[in-house]
C-alpha positions as CSV (number, residue, x, y, z in Angstrom):
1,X,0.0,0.0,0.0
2,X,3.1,2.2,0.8
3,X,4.7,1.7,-2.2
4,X,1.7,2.4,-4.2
5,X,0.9,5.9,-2.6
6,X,4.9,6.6,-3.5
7,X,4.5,5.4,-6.9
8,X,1.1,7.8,-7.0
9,X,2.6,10.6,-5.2
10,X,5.9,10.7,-8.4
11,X,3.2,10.1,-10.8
12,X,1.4,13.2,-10.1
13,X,4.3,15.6,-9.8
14,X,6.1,14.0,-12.8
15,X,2.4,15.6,-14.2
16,X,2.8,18.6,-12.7
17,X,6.0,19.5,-13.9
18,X,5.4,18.3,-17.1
19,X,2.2,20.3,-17.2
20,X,4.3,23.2,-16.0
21,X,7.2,22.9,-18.8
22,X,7.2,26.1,-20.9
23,X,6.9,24.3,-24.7
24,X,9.6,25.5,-27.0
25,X,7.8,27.5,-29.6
26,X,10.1,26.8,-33.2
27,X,9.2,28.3,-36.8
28,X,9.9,24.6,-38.2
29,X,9.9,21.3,-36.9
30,X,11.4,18.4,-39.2
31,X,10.2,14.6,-37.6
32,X,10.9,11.0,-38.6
33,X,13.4,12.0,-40.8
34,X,16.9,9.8,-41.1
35,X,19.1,12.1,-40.3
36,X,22.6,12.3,-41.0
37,X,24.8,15.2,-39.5
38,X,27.6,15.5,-42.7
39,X,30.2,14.5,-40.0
40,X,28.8,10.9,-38.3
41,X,29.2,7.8,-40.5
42,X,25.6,6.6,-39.3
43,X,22.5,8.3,-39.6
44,X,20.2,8.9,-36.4
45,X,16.4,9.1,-35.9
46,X,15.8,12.6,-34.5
47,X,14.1,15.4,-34.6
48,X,15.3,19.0,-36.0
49,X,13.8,22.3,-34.7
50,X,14.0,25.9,-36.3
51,X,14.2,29.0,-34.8
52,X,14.7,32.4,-36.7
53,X,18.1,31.1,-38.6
54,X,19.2,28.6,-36.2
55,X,19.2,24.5,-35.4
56,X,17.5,24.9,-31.9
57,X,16.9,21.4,-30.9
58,X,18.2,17.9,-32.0
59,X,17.0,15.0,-30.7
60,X,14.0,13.1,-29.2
61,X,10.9,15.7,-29.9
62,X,8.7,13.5,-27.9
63,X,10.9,13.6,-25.0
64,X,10.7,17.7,-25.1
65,X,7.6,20.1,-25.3
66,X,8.1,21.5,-28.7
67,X,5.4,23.6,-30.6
68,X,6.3,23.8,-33.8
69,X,4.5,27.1,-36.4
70,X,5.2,24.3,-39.0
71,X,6.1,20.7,-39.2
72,X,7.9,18.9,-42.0
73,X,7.3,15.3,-42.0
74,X,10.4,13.6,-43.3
75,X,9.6,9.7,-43.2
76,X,11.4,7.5,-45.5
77,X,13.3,10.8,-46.6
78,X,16.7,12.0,-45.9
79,X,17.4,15.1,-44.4
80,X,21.3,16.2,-43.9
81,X,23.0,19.9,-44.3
82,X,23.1,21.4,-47.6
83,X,25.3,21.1,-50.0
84,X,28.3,24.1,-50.5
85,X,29.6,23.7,-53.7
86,X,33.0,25.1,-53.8
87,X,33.6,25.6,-57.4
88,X,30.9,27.5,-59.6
89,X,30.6,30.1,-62.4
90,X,27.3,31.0,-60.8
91,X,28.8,34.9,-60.3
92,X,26.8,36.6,-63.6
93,X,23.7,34.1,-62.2
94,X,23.5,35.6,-59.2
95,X,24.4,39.9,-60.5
96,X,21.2,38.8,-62.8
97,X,18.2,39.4,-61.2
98,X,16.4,36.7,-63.4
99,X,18.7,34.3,-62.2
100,X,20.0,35.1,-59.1
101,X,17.2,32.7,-57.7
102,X,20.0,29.9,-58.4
103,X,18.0,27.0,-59.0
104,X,20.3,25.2,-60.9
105,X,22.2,24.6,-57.6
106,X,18.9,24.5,-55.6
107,X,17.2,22.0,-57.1
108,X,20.7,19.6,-56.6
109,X,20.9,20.0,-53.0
110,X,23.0,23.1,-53.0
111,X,22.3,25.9,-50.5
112,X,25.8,27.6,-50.4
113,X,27.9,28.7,-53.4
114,X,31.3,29.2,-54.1
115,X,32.3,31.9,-57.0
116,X,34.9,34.0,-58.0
117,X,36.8,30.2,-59.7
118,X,39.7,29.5,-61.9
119,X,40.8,33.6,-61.5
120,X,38.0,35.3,-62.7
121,X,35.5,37.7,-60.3
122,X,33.3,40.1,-60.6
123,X,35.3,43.4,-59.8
124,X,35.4,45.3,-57.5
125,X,33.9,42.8,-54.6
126,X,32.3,45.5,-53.0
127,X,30.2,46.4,-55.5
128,X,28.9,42.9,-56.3
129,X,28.0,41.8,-52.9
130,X,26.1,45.1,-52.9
131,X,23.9,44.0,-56.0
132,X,23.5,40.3,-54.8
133,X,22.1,42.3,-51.7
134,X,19.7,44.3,-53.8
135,X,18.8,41.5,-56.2
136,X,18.2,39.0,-53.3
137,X,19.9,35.5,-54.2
138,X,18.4,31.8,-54.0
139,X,21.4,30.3,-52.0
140,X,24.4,31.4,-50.1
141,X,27.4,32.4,-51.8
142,X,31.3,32.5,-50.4
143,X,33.1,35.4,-52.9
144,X,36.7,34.4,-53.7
145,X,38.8,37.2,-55.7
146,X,40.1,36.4,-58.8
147,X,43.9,36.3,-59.9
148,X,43.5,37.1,-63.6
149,X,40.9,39.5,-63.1
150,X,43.1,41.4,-60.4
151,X,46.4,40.8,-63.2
152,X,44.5,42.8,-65.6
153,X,43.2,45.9,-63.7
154,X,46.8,46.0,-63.5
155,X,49.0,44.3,-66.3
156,X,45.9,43.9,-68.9
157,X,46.4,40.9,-71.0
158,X,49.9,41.3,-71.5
159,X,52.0,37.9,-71.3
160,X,54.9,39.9,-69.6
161,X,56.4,39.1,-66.4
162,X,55.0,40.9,-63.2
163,X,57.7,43.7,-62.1
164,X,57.8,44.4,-58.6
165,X,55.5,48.0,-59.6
166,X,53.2,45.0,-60.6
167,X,52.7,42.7,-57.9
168,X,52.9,45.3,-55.5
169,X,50.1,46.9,-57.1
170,X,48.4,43.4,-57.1
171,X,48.8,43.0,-53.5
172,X,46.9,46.3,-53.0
173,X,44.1,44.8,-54.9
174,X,44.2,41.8,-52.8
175,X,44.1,43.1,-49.9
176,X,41.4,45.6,-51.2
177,X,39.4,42.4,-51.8
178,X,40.3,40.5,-48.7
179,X,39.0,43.6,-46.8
180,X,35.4,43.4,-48.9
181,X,35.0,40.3,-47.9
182,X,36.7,37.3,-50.2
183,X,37.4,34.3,-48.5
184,X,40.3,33.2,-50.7
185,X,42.0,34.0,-53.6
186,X,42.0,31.6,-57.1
187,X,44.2,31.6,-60.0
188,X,43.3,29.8,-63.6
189,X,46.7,28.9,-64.5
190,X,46.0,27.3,-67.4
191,X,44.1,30.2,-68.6
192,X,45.6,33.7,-69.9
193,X,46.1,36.3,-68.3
194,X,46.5,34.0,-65.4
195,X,49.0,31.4,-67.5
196,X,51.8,34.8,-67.9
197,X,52.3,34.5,-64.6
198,X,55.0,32.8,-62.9
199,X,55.1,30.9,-59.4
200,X,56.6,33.9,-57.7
201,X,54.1,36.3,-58.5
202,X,51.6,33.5,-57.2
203,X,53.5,33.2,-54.3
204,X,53.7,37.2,-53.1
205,X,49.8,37.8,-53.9
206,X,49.0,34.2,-51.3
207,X,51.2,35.2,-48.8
208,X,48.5,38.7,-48.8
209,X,45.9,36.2,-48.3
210,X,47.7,34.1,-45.9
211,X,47.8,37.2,-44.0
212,X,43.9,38.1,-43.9
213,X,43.2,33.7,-43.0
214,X,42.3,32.9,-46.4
215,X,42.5,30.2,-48.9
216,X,44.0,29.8,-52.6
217,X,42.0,28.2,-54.6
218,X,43.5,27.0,-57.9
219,X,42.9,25.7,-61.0
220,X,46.1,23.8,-61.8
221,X,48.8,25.2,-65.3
222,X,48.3,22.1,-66.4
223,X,46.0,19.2,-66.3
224,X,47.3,17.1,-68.6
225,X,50.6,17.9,-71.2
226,X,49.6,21.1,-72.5
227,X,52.5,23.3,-70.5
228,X,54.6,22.1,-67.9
229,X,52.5,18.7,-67.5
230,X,50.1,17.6,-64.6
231,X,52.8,16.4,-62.2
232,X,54.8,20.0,-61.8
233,X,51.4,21.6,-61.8
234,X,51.0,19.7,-58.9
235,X,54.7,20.5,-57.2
236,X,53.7,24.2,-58.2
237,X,50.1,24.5,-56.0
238,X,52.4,22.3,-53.2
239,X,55.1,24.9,-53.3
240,X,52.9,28.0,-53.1
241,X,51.2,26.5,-49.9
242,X,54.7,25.7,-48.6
243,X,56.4,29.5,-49.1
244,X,52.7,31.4,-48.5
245,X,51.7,29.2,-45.4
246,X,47.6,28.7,-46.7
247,X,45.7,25.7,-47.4
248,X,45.7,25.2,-50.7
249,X,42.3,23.9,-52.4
250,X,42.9,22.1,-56.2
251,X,39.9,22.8,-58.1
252,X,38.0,19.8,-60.6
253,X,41.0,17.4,-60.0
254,X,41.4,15.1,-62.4
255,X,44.0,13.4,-64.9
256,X,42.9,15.2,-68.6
257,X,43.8,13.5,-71.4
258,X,45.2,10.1,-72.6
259,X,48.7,11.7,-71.4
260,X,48.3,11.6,-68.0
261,X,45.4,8.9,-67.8
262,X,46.1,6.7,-64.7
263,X,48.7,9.1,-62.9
264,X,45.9,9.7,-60.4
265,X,47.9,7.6,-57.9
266,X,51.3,9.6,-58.6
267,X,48.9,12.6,-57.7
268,X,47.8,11.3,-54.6
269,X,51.3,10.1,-53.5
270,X,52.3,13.9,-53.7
271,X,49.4,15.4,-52.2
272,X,49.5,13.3,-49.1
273,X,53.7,14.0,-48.8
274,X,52.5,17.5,-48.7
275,X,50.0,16.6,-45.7
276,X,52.4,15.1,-43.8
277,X,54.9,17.8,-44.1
278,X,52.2,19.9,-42.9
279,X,50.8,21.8,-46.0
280,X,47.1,22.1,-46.5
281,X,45.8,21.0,-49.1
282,X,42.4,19.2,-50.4
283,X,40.6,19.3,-53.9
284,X,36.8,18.9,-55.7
285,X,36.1,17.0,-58.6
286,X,32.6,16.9,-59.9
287,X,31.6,13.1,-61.3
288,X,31.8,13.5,-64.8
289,X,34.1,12.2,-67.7
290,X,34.3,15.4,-70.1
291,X,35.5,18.6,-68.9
292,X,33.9,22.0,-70.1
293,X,36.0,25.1,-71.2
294,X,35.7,27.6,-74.3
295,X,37.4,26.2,-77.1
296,X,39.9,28.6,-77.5
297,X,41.2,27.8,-74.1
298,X,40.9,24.9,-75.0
299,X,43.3,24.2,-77.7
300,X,44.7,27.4,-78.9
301,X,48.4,28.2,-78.1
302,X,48.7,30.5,-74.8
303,X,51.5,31.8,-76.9
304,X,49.3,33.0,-80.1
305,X,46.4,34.6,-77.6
306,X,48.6,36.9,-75.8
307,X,46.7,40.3,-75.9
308,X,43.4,39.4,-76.6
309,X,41.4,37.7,-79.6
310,X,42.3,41.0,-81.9
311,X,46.1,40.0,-81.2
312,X,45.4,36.0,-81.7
313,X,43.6,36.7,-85.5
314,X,45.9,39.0,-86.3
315,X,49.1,36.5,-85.5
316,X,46.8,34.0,-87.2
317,X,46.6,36.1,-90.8
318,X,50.5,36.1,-90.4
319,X,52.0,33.7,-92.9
320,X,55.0,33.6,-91.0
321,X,52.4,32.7,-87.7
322,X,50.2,30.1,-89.7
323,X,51.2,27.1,-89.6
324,X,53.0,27.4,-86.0
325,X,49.6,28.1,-84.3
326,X,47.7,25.4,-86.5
327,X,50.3,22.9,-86.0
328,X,50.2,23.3,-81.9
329,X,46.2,24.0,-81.9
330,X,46.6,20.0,-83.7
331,X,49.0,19.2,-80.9
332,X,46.2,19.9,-78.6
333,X,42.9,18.6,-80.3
334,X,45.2,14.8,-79.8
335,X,45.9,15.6,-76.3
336,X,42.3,15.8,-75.8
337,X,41.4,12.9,-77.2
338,X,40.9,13.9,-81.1
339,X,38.4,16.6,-82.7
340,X,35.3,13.6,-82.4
341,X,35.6,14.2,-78.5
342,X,35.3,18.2,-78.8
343,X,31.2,18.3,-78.5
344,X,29.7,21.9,-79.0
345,X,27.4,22.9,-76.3
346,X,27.3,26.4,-76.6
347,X,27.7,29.0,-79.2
348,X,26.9,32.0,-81.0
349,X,25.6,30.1,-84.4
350,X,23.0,27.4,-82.2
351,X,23.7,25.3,-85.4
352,X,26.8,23.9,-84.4
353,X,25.6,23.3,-80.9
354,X,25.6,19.2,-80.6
355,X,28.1,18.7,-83.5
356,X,31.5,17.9,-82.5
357,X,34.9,19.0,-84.1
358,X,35.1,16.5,-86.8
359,X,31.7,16.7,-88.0
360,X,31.9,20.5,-88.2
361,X,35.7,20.3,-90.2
362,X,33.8,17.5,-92.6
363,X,30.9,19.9,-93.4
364,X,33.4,23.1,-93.6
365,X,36.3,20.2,-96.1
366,X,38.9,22.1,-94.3
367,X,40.9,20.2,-91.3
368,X,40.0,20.3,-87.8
369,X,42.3,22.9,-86.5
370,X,41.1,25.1,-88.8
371,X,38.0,24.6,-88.8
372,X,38.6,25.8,-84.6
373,X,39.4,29.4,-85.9
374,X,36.3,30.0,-88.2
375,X,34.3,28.6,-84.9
376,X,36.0,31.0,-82.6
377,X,35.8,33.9,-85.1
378,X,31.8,34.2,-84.6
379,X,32.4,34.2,-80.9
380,X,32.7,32.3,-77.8
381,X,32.3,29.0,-78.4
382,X,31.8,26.5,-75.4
383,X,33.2,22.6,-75.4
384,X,32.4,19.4,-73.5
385,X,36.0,17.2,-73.9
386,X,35.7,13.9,-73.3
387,X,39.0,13.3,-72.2
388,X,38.8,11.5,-68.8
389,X,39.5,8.0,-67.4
390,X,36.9,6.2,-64.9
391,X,39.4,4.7,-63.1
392,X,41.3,8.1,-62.6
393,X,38.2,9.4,-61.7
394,X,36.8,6.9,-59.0
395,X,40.1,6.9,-57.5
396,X,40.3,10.9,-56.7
397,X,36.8,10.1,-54.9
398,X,37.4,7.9,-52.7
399,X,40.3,10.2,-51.4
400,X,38.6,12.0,-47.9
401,X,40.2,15.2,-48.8
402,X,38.6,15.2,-52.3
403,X,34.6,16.9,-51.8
404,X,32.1,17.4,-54.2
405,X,32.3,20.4,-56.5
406,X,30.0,21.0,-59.8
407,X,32.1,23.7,-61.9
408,X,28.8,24.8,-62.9
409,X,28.5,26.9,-65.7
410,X,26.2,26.6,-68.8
411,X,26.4,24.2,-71.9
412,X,27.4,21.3,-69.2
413,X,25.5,19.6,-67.3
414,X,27.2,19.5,-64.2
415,X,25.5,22.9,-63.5
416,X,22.2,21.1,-63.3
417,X,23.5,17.7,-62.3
418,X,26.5,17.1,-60.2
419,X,25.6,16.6,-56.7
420,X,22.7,14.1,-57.4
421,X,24.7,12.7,-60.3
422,X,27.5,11.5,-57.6
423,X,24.7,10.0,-55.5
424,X,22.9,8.1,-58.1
425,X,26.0,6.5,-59.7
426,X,28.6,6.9,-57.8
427,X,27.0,6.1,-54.1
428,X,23.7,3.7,-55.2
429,X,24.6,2.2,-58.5
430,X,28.5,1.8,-58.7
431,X,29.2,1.8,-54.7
432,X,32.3,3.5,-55.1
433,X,31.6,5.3,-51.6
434,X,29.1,5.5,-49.1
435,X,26.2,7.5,-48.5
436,X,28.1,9.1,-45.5
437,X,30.9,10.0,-47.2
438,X,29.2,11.9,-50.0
439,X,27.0,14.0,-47.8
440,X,30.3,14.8,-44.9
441,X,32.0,15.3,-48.3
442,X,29.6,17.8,-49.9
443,X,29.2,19.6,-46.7
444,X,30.8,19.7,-43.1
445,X,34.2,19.0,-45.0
446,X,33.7,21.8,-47.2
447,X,32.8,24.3,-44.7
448,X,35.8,23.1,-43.0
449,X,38.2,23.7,-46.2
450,X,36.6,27.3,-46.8
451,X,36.6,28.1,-43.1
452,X,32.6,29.2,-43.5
453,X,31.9,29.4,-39.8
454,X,28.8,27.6,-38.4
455,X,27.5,25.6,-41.8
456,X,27.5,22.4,-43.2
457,X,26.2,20.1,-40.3
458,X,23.2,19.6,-38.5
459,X,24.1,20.5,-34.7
460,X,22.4,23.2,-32.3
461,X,23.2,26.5,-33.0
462,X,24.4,26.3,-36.5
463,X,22.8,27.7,-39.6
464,X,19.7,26.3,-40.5
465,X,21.2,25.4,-43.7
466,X,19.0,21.7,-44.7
467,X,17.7,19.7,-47.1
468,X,15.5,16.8,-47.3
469,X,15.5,14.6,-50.2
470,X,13.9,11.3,-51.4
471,X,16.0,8.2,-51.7
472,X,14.7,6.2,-54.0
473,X,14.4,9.4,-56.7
474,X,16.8,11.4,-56.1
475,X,19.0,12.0,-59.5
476,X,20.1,13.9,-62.1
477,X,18.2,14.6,-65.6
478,X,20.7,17.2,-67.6
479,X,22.8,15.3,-69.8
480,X,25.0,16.6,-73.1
481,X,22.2,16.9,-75.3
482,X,20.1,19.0,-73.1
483,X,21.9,20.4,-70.1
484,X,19.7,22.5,-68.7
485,X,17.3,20.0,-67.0
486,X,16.4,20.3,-63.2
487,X,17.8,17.0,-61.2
488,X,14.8,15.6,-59.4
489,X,13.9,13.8,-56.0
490,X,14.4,17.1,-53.3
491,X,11.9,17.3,-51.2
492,X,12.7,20.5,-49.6
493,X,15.6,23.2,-49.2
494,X,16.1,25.0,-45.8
495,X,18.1,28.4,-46.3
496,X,19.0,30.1,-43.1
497,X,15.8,28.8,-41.9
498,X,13.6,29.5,-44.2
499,X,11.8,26.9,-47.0
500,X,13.0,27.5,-50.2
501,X,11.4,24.3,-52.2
502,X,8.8,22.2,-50.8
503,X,7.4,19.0,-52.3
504,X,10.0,20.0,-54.8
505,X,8.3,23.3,-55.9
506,X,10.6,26.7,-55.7
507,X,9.0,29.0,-53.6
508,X,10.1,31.7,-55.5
509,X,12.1,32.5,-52.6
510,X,15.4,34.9,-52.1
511,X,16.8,33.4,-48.8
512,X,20.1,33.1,-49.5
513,X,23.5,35.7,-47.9
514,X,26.4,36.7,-48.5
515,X,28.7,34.9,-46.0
516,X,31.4,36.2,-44.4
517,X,34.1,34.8,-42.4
């Protein structure tokens, strides 16, 4: 009888208090979701709560009074942080205010963007994180400031050497920059103006960043044998990080081009010497196995386009020129695999657009390196090159200091594709890696690389940066006949706490920021 008034007496203050407990009011409340954090290796069953911006709550909502505005049922779905793409061309997308809704990225899981890639930004900073302000953007975006565009507000497109005048002035800019807000700085080696330079002038602009806590982001000389070959490009990134003292972050790693196919381990081998000596250093690589890039960068001489396209047509009408800059353009068509594996995807004359190289030379009876200039001459021209080994490419990934990066820009359809792309094949179909892996490593690990404070996992007071998407559906669409296709199966984006799709509709909603470190 004793033991049951005790047991009646706890019952009825347990009641009490519980009746007492203020409830936690919360804007959104995500349930029966499986949940994984983008740093565990094992997904929990727990329940996410929103408030203003923030992750307020994880855990057992049954256990805690919660009283939730709305609440997201997420059974059978996946929820984990978004997605921060660290390598897009998304910059004119988001100064657009048709575009700057981003969904491209959105609809792939992305809720952060990285721009500013492979040298080129929008100049001056300052003014550009003022219009994405005004325009309101669909996702977050992380500004890095651009080599080549800072070597020509200085140097133009000349293919001189820097002076000391020259990178001083440069390391104005920089700082200029790193004082607006950039996170970083990246260089396109491999691309002019950014190819004149040397590793010295790379080397006394980084140690500016190193300074202001940033990260260079690069996109190697050389990828394959076009310059100095893949290897050195390497030893070059290596030694900037090493003399500078910043991480360095490689940008779409990959072996390009029958060259260098299956020298991914050699590149792995020197990466993780570097790691061990201390350097920094990780890379992206989106899951695809043809690159994108104009076609003049993409096989015209570095040599013959010094000063511009005006300078490159007028070498090219030299007889004396001629044949020097058709015979390396050849050189490079091979190293990319042949003229048949140079597929138009974007252009001024939409005729050509699908045709590759060869086809286009047949129709034009003149040879494919020719047939490159009477292309280029009506304007930019854009390329898919298949020039990429699977093996090369599944071994990069497997690497846990290799994350998920798009290179999104239009004609390709890693824009529209990337993230989803690595899930269906790479994670469901092929089993290359886990499911864990690919969300840490297309999240928490990025934030980590780009030092984005408080993003990229699901804990209490972090960002409310989340997505939820289906399973069973989630995949890309876009492919290189029509790249511009939504990738399917998200349920819903979560941008600094707000919904940006549900049941996989845009909400026509401008949630994303400018970040800042």
């Amino acid at each position: 009888m004793k033991a049951q008034k005790t047991f009646l007496f706890i019952f009825i203050i347990t009641c009490i208090f519980s009746c007492l407990k203020k409830s936690i009011k919360v804007d959104i409340l995500i349930k029966n979701g499986i949940v994984f954090s983008g740093i565990d290796s094992i997904p929990r069953y727990v329940s996410i709560a929103i408030k203003d911006d923030k992750i307020i709550f994880i855990g057992d909502a049954t256990k805690t009074k919660i009283s939730p505005t709305k609440t997201i049922d997420a059974n059978g779905l996946i929820v984990s942080p978004g997605f921060i793409d660290p390598h897009t061309h998304a910059d004119e997308d988001l100064a657009d205010a048709k575009q700057s809704h981003n969904q491209p990225f959105l609809f792939q899981g992305v809720t952060t963007v990285v721009v500013g890639n492979d040298g080129n930004s929008l100049f001056p900073t300052s003014k550009y994180k003022d219009l994405f302000k005004n325009n309101g953007i669909g996702t977050n975006a992380v500004l890095l400031v651009g080599h080549g565009t800072i070597r020509k507000q200085v140097m133009g497109n000349s293919d001189e050497l820097a002076t000391d005048i020259d990178i001083e002035k440069m390391q104005n800019l920089i700082q200029q920059e790193m004082d607006a807000g950039a996170f970083g700085m990246s260089t396109g080696l491999f691309y002019a103006p950014g190819s004149y330079s040397n590793t010295k002038e790379i080397i006394a602009l980084a140690k500016i960043v190193a300074k202001n806590d940033g990260i260079y982001d690069t996109h190697l000389r050389d990828e394959s044998s076009f310059t100095n070959g893949l290897i050195p490009a390497i030893e070059e990134a290596i030694e900037i990080g090493r003399q500078a003292k910043l991480p360095i972050h490689i940008s779409h790693i990959k072996c390009l081009g029958i060259d260098v196919w299956n020298q991914s381990n050699a590149v792995i081998q020197l990466i993780e010497n570097a790691q061990k000596e201390g350097i920094e250093i990780t890379a992206n690589q989106y899951p695809y196995e043809a690159s994108a890039t104009g076609l003049k960068s993409a096989v015209v001489p570095r040599w013959a386009e010094s000063g511009g396209k005006d300078s490159l047509f007028i070498r090219y009408n030299n007889p004396k020129l001629r044949n020097k800059i058709l015979a390396d353009t050849k050189a490079n068509i091979t190293r990319r695999g042949g003229p048949d594996k140079l597929l138009i995807i974007k252009a001024v004359d939409s005729a050509i657009v699908g045709e590759n190289l060869l086809e286009i030379s047949k129709a034009l009876n003149i040879s494919p390196e020719e047939a490159v200039f009477k292309i280029i001459a009506t304007g930019y021209v854009k390329v898919a090159s298949f020039n990429m080994n699977i093996n090369d490419i599944t071994n990069f990934m497997k690497q846990d200091w290799v994350v998920t990066g798009s290179d999104g820009g239009s004609g390709h359809p890693r824009k529209y594709g990337s993230f989803p792309r690595k899930y269906r094949k790479y994670v469901i179909e092929d089993k290359i890696i886990d499911l864990a892996s690919f969300i840490n490593n297309s999240s928490a690990k990025t934030a980590e690389i780009y030092k984005i404070p408080n993003r990229g996992k699901l804990i209490e007071g972090y960002y409310a940066d989340i997505i939820i998407f289906n399973p069973q559906t989630f995949k890309d669409k876009a492919d290189y006949i029509d790249a511009f296709q939504f990738a399917e199966g998200l349920v819903c984006s979560i941008i600094n706490g707000k919904i940006s799709i549900e049941e996989g509709v845009f909400l026509d909603a401008m949630n994303g920021k400018i970040l800042t470190k």
